[in-house]
C-alpha positions, 0 to 999 in steps of 0.5 A: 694136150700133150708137148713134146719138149725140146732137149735143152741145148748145151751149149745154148749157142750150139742149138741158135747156131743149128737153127740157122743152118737149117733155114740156110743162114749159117754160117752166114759172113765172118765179116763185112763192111758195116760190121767192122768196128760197129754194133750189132745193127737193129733189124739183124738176126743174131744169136744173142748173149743167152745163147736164143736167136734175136733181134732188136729195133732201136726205133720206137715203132710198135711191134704188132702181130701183123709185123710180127710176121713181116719182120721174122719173114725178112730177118729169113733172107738175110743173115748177119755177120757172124761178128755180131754173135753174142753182142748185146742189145743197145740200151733203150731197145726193143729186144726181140727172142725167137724160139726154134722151130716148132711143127704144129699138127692136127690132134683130130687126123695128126697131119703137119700144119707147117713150122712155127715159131714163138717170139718174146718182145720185151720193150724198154723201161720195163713195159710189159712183155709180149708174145706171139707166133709167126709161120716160119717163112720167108715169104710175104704175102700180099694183102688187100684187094686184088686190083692193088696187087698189079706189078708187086705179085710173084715179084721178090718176097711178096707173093699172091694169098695162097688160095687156101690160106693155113694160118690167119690172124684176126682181130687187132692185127695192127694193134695189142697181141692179147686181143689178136686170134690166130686161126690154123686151118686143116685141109686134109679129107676128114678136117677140112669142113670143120672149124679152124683150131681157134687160139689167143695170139699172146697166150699160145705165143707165151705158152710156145716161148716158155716151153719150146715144144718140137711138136704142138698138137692143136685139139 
């Protein structure tokens, strides 16, 4: 399976800065009420001190694949005041990389299977780094039975499951990446009867953050 890798960015900046701009968040605000004189707030998406585009939570609530996409598909709407750019995390958080956008593609037909991206989580007091990848979208799709859906489909972010769902995740969903499958699915003529591209969510999501490929070919 070959890679094709990113050229490294030089300044770092320069490369979290064009990846706003192309999901339409940059330049973003120079300023405004809550980041005169104040911190990075948790939950924003901010190019951080090393130049990656971050986030971090300061509560102590579990990150989880299935959160994992809910998070990155709402940092998508909003972009945070640019005073925020390169301020560090607050001790004690959970501090959240984002890779840039990665294309995936068929290795069997080589059609595109949408944007991905890789994040890195790192917990406080040295627990252990995780990993995963979302799709690269602002929606949110509804989940559960229809009948649930009444007065929340179409409506904001949230819309209805796509009748052919390309990317799903199985398995812990709500709980540990390394026991979470992600599943990718072709639906050109010549693929779409056979078998999703099956991968472990932590080691593709580790394997994409580490080497931040353009385009990963799935075989």
């Amino acid at each position: 399976m070959a890679l094709l890798l990113a050229p490294s960015p030089s300044p770092l900046k320069s490369r979290a800065e064009e990846e706003l701009t192309q999901i339409g968040l940059y330049p973003g605000p120079v300023t405004s009420s809550r980041s005169r004189g104040r911190d990075v707030v948790g939950g924003s998406l901010t190019v951080g001190p090393n130049g990656e585009l971050m986030t971090f939570q300061t509560i102590s609530l579990a990150v989880t694949p299935m959160t994992m996409q809910e998070l990155w598909s709402t940092l998508r709407q909003t972009r945070a005041p640019r005073l925020w750019d390169g301020k560090p995390a607050p001790p004690g958080s959970t501090v959240i990389y984002w890779t840039p956008a990665i294309r995936f593609e068929c290795g069997r037909c080589r059609r595109p299977l949408g944007l991905y991206r890789a994040c890195q989580l790192n917990p406080p007091h040295g627990a252990r780094r995780e990993y995963g990848i979302v799709e690269d979208t602002a929606h949110r799709y509804l989940s559960g039975p229809p009948e649930n859906w009444t007065g929340r489909a179409d409506k904001g972010p949230e819309k209805r499951p796509r009748p052919r769902p390309r990317h799903m995740i199985d398995r812990e969903v709500g709980g540990r990446p390394g026991r979470t499958t992600v599943y990718i699915q072709c639906y050109s003529p010549g693929c779409r009867d056979k078998e999703p591209f099956e991968r472990n969510f932590r080691r593709v999501g580790k394997l994409l953050f580490d080497t931040k490929p353009t385009v990963f070919p799935l075989d």
